[in-house]
PDB file of N, CA, C and O in Angstrom:
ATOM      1  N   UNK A   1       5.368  29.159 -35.331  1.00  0.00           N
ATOM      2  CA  UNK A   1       4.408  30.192 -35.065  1.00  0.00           C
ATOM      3  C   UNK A   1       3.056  29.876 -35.710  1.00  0.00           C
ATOM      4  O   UNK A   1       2.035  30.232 -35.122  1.00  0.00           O
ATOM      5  N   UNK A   2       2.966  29.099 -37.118  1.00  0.00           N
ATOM      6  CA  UNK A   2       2.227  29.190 -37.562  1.00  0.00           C
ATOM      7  C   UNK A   2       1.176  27.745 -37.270  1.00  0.00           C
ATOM      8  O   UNK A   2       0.027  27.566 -37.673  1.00  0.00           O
ATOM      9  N   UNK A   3       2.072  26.805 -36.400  1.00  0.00           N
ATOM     10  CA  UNK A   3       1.809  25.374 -36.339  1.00  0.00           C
ATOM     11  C   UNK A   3       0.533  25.641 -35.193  1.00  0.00           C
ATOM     12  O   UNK A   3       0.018  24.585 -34.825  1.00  0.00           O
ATOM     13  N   UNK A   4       0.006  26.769 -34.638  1.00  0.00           N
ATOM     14  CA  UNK A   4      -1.204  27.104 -33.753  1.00  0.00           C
ATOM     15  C   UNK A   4      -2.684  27.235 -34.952  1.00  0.00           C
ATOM     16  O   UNK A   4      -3.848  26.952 -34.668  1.00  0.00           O
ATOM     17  N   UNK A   5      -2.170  27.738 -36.279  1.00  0.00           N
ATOM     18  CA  UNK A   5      -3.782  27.752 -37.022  1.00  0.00           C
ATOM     19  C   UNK A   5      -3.384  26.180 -37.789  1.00  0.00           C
ATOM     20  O   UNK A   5      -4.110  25.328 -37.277  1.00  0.00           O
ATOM     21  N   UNK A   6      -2.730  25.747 -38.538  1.00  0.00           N
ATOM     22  CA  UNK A   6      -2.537  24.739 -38.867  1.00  0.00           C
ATOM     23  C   UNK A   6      -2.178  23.585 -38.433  1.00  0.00           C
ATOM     24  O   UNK A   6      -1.713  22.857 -39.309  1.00  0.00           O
ATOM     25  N   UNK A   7      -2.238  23.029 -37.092  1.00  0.00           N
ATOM     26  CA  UNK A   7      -2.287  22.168 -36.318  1.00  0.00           C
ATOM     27  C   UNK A   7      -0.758  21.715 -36.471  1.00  0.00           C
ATOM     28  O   UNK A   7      -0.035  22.093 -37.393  1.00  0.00           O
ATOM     29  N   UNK A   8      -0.273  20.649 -35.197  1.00  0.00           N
ATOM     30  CA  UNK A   8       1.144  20.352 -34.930  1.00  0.00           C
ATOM     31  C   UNK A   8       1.021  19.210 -36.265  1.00  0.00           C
ATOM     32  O   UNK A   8      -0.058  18.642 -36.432  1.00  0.00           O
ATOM     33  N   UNK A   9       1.863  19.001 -36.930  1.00  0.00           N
ATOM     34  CA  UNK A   9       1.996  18.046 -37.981  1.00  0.00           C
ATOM     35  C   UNK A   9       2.632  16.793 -37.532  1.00  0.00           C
ATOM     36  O   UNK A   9       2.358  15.726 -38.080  1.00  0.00           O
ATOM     37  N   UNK A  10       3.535  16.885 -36.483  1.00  0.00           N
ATOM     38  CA  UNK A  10       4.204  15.338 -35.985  1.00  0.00           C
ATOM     39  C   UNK A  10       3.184  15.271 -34.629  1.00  0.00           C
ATOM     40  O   UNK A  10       3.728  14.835 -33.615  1.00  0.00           O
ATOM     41  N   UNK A  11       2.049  15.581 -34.537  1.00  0.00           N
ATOM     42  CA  UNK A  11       1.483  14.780 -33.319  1.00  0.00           C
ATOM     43  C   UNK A  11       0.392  13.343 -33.665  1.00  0.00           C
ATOM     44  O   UNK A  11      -0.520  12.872 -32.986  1.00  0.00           O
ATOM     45  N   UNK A  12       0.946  12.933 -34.998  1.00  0.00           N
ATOM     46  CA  UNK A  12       0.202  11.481 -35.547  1.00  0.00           C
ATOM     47  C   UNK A  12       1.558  10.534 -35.227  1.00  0.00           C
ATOM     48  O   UNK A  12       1.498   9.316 -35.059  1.00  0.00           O
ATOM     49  N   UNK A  13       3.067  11.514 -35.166  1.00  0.00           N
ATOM     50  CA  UNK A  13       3.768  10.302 -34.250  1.00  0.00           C
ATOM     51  C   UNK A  13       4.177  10.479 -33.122  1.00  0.00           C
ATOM     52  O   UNK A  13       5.099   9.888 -32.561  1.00  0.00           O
ATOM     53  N   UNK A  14       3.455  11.377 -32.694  1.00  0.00           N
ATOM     54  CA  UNK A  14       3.715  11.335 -30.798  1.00  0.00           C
ATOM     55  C   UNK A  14       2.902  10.618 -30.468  1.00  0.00           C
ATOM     56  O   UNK A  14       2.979   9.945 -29.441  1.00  0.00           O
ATOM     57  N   UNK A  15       2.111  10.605 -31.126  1.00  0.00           N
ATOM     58  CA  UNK A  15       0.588   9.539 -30.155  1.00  0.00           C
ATOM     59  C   UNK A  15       1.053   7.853 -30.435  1.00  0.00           C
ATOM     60  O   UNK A  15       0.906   6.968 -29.592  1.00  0.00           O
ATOM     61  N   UNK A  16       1.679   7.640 -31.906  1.00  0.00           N
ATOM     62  CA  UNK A  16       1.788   6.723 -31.784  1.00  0.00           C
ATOM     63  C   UNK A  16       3.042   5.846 -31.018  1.00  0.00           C
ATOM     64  O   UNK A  16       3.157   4.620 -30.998  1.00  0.00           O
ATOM     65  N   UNK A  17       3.863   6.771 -30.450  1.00  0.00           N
ATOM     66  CA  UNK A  17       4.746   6.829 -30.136  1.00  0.00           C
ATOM     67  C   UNK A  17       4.533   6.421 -28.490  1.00  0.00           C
ATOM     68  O   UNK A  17       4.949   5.401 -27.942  1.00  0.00           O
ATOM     69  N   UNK A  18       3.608   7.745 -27.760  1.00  0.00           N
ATOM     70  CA  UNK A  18       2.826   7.127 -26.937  1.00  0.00           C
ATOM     71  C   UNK A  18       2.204   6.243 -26.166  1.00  0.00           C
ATOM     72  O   UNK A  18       2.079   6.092 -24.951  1.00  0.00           O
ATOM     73  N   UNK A  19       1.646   5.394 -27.626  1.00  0.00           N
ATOM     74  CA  UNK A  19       0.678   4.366 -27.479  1.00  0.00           C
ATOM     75  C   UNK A  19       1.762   3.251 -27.227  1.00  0.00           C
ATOM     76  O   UNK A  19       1.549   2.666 -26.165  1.00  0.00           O
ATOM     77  N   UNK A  20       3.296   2.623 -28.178  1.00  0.00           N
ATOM     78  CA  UNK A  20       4.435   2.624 -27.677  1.00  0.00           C
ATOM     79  C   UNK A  20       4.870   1.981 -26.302  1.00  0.00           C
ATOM     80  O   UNK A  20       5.056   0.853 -25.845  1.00  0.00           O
ATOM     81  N   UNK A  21       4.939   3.375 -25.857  1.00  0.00           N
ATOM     82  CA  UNK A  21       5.423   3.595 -24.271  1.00  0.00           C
ATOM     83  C   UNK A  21       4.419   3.071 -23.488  1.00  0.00           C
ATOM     84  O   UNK A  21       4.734   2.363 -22.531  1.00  0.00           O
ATOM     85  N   UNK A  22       3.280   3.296 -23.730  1.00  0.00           N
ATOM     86  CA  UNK A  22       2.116   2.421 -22.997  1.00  0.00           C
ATOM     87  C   UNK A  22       2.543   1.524 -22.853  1.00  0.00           C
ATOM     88  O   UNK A  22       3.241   1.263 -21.873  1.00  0.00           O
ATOM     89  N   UNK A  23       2.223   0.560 -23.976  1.00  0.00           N
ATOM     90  CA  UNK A  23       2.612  -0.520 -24.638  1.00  0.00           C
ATOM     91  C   UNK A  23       3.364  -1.791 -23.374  1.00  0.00           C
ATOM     92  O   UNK A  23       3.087  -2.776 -22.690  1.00  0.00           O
ATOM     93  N   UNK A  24       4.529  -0.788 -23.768  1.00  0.00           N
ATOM     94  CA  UNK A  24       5.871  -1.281 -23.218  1.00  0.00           C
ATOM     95  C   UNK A  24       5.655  -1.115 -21.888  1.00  0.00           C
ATOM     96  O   UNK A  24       6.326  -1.985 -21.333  1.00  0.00           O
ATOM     97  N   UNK A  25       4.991  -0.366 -20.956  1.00  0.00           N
ATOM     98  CA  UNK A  25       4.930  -0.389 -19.728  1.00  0.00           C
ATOM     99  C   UNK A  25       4.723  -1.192 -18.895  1.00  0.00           C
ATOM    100  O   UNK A  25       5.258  -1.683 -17.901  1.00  0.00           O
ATOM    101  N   UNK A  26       3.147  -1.300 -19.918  1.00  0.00           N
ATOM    102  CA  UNK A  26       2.487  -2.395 -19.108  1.00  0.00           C
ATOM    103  C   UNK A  26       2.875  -3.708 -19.294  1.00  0.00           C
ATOM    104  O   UNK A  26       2.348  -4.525 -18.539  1.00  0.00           O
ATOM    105  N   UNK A  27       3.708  -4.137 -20.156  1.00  0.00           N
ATOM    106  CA  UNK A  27       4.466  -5.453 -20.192  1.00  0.00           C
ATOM    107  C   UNK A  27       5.189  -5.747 -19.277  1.00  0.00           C
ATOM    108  O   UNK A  27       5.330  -6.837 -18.723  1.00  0.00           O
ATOM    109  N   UNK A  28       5.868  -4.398 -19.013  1.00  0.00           N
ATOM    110  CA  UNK A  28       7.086  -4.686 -17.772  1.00  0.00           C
ATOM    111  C   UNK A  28       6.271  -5.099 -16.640  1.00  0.00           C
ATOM    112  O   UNK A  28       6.517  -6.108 -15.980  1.00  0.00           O
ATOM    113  N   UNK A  29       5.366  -4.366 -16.436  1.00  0.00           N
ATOM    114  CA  UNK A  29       3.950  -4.551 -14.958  1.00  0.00           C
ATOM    115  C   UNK A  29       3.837  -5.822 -15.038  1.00  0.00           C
ATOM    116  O   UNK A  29       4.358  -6.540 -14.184  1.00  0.00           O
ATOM    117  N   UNK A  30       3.048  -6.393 -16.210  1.00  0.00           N
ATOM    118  CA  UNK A  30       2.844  -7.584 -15.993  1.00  0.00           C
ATOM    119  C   UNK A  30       4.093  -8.494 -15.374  1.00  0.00           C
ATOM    120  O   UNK A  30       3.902  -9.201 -14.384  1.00  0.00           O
ATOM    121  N   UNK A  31       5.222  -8.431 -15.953  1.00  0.00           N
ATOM    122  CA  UNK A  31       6.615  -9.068 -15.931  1.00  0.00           C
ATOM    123  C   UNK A  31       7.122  -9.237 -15.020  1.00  0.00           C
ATOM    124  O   UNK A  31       7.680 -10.299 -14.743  1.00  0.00           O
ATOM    125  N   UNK A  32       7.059  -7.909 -14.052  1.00  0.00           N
ATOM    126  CA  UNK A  32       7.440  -8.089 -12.906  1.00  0.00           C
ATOM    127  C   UNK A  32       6.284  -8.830 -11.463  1.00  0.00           C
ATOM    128  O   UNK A  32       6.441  -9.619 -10.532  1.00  0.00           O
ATOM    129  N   UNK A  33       4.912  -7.822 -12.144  1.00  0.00           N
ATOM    130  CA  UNK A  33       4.114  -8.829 -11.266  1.00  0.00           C
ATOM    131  C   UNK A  33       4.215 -10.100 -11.094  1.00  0.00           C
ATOM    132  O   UNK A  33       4.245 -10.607  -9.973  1.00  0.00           O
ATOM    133  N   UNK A  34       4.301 -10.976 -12.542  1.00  0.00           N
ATOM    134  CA  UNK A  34       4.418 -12.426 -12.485  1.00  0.00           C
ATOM    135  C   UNK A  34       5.611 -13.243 -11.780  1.00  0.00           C
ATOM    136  O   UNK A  34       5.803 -14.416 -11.461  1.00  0.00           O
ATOM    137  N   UNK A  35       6.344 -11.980 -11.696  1.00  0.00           N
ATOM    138  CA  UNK A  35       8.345 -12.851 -11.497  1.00  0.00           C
ATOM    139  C   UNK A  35       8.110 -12.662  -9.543  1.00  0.00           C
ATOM    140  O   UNK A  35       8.845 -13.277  -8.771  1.00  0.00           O
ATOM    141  N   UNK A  36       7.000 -11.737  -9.055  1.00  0.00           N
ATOM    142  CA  UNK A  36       6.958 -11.526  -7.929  1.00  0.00           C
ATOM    143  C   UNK A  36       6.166 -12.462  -7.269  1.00  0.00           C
ATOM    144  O   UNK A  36       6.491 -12.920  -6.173  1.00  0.00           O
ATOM    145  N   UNK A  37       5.005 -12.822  -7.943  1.00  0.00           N
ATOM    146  CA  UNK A  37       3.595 -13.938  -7.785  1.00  0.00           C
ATOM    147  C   UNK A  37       4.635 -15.126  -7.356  1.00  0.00           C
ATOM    148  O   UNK A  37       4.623 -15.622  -6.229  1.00  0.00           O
ATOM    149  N   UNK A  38       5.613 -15.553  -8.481  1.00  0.00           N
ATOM    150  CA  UNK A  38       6.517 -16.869  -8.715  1.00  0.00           C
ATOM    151  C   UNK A  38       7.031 -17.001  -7.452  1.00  0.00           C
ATOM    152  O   UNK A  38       7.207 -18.098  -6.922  1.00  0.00           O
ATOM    153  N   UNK A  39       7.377 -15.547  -6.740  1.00  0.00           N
ATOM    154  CA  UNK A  39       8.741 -15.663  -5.768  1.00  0.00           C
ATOM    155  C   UNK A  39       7.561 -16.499  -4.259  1.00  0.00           C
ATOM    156  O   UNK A  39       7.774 -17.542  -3.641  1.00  0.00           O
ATOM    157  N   UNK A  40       6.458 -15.569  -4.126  1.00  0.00           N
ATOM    158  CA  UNK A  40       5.842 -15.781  -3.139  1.00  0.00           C
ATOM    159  C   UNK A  40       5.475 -17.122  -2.867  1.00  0.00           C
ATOM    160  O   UNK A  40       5.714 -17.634  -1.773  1.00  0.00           O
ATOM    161  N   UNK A  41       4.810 -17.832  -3.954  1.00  0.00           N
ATOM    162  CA  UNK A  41       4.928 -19.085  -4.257  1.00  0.00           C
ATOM    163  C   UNK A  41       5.811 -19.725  -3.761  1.00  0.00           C
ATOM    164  O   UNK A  41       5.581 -20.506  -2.838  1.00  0.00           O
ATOM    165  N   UNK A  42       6.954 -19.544  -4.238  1.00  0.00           N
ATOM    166  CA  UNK A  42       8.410 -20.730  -3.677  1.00  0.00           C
ATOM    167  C   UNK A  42       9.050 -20.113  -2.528  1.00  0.00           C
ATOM    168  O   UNK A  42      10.148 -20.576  -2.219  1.00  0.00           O
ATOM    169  N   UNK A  43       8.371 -18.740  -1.529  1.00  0.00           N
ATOM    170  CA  UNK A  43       8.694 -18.497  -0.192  1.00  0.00           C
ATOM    171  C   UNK A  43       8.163 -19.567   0.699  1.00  0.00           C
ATOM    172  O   UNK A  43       8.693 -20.290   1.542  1.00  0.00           O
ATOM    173  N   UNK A  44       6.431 -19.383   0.051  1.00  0.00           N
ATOM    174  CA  UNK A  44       5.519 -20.391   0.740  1.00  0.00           C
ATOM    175  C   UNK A  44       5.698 -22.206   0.742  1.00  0.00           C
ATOM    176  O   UNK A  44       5.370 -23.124   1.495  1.00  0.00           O
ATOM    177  N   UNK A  45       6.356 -22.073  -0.466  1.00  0.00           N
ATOM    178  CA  UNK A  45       7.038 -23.490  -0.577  1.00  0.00           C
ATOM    179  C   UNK A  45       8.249 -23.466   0.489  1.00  0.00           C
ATOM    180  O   UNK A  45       8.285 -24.146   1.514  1.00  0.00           O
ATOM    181  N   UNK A  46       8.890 -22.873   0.207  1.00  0.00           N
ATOM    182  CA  UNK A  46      10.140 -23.111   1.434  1.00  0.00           C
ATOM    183  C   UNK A  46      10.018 -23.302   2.836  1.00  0.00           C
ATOM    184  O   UNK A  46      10.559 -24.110   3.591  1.00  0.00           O
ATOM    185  N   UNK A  47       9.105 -22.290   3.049  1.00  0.00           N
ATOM    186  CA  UNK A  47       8.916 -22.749   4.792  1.00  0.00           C
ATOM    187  C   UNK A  47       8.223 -23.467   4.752  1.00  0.00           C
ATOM    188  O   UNK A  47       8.735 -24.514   5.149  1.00  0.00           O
ATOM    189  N   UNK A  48       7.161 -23.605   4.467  1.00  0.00           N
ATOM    190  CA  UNK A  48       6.522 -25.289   4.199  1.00  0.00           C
ATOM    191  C   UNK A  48       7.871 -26.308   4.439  1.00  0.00           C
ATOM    192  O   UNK A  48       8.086 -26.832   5.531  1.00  0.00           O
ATOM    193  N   UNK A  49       8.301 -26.406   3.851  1.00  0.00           N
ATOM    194  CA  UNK A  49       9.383 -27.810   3.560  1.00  0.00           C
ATOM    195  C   UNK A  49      10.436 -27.793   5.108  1.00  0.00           C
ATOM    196  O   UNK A  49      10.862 -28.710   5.811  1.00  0.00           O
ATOM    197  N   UNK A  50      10.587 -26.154   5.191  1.00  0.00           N
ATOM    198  CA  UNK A  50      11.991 -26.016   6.611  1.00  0.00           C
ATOM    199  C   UNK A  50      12.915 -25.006   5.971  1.00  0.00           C
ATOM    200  O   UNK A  50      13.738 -24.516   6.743  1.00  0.00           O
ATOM    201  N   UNK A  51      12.951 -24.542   4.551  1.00  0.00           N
ATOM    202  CA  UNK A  51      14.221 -23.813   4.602  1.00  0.00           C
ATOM    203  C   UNK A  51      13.883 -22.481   4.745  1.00  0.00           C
ATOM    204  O   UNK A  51      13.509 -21.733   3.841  1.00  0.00           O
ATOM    205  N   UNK A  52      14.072 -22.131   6.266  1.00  0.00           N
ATOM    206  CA  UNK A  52      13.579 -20.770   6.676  1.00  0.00           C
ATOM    207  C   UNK A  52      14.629 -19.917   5.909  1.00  0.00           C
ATOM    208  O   UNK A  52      14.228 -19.030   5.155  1.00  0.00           O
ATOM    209  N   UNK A  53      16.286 -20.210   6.112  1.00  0.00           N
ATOM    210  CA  UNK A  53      17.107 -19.356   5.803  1.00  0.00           C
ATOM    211  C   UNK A  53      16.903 -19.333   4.138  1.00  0.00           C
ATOM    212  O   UNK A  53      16.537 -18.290   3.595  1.00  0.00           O
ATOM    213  N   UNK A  54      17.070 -20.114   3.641  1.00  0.00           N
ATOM    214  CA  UNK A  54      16.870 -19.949   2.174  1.00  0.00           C
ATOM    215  C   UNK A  54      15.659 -19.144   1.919  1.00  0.00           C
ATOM    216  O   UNK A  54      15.570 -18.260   1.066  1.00  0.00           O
ATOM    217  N   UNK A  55      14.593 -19.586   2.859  1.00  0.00           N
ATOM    218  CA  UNK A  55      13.548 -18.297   2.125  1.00  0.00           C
ATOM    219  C   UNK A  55      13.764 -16.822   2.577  1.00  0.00           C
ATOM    220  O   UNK A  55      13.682 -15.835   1.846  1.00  0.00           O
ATOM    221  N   UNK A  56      14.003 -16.838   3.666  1.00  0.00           N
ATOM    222  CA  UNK A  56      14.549 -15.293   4.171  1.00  0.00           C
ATOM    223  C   UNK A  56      15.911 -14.862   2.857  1.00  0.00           C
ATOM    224  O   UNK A  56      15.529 -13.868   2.240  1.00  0.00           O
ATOM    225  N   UNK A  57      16.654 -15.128   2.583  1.00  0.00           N
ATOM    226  CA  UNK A  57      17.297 -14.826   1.667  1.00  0.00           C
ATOM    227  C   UNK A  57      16.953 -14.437   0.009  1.00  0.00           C
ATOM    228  O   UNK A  57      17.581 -13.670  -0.720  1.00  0.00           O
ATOM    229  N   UNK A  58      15.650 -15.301  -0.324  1.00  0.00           N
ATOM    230  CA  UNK A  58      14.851 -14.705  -1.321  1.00  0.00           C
ATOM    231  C   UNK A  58      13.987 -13.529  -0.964  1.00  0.00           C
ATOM    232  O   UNK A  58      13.303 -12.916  -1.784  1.00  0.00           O
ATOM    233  N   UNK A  59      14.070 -13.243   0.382  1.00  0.00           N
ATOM    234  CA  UNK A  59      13.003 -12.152   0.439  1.00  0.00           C
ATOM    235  C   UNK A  59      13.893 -11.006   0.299  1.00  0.00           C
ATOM    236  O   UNK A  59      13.263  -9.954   0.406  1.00  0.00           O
ATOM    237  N   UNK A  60      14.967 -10.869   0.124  1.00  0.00           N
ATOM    238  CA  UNK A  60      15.734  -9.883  -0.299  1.00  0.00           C
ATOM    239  C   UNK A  60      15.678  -9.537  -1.876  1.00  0.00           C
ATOM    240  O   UNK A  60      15.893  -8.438  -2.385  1.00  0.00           O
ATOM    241  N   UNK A  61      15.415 -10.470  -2.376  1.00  0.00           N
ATOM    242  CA  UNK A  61      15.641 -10.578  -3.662  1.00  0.00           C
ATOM    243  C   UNK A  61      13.965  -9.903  -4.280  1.00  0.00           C
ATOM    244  O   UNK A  61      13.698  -9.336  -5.340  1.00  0.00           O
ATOM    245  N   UNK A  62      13.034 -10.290  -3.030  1.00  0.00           N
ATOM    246  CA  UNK A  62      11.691  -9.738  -3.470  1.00  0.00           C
ATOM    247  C   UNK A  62      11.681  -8.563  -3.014  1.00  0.00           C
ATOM    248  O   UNK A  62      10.674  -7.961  -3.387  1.00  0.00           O
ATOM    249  N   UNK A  63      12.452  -7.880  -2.277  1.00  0.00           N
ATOM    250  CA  UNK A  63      12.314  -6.552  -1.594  1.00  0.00           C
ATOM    251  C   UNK A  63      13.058  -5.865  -3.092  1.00  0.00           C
ATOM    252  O   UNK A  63      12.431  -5.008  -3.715  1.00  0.00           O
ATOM    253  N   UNK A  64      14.075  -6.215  -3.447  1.00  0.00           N
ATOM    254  CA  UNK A  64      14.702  -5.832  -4.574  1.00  0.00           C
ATOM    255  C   UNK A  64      13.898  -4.939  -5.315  1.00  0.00           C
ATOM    256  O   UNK A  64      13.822  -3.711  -5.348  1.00  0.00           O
ATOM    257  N   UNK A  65      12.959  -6.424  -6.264  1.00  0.00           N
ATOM    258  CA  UNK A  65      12.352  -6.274  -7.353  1.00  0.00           C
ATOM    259  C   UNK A  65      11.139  -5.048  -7.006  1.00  0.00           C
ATOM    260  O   UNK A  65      10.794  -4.123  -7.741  1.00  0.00           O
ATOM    261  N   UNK A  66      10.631  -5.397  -5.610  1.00  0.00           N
ATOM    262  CA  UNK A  66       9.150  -4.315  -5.332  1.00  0.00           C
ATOM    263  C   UNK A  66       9.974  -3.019  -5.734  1.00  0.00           C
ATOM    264  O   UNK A  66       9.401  -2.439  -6.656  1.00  0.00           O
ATOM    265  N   UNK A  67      10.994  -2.463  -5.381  1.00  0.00           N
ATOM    266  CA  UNK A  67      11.869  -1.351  -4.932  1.00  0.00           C
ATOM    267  C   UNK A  67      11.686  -0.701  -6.006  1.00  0.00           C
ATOM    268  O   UNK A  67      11.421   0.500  -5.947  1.00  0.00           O
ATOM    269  N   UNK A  68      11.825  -1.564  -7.576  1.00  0.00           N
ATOM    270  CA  UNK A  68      12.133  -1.173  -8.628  1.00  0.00           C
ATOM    271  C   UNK A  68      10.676   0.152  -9.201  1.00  0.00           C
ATOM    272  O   UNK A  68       9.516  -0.057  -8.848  1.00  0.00           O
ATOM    273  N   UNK A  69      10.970   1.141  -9.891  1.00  0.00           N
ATOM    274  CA  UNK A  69       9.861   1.814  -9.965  1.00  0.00           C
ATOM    275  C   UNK A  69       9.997   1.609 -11.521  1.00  0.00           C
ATOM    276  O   UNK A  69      11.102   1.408 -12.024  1.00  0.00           O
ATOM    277  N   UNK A  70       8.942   1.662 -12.204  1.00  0.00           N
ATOM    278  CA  UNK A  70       8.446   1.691 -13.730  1.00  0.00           C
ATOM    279  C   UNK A  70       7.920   3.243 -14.003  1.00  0.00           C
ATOM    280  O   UNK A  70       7.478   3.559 -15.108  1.00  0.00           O
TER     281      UNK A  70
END
């Protein structure tokens, strides 16, 4: 009741807590962006070379990963 005139006392570790979860988010973003960049790469390599079926079969694997939500 009284934490409205004297301010919340644990919101120096929600924020940092927060900052945290940020943190950690955007790592995964990056993580997955990069593991997705990689895939497109070695799609474009594959049909290049002939292995249509092998690359159609990674594109499952990239439909996967997009699917995933953060």
């Amino acid at each position: 009741m009284f934490d409205i005139f004297f301010g919340w006392r644990k919101a120096s570790k929600c924020k940092k807590l927060i900052k945290r979860v940020q943190c950690r988010l955007k790592l995964l973003k990056n993580k997955r962006f990069t593991i997705v960049k990689q895939l497109r790469e070695d799609l474009a390599q594959l049909i290049k070379l002939g292995y249509q079926q092998t690359a159609f079969n990674r594109v499952g694997t990239m439909i996967n990963i997009f699917s995933l939500k953060l």
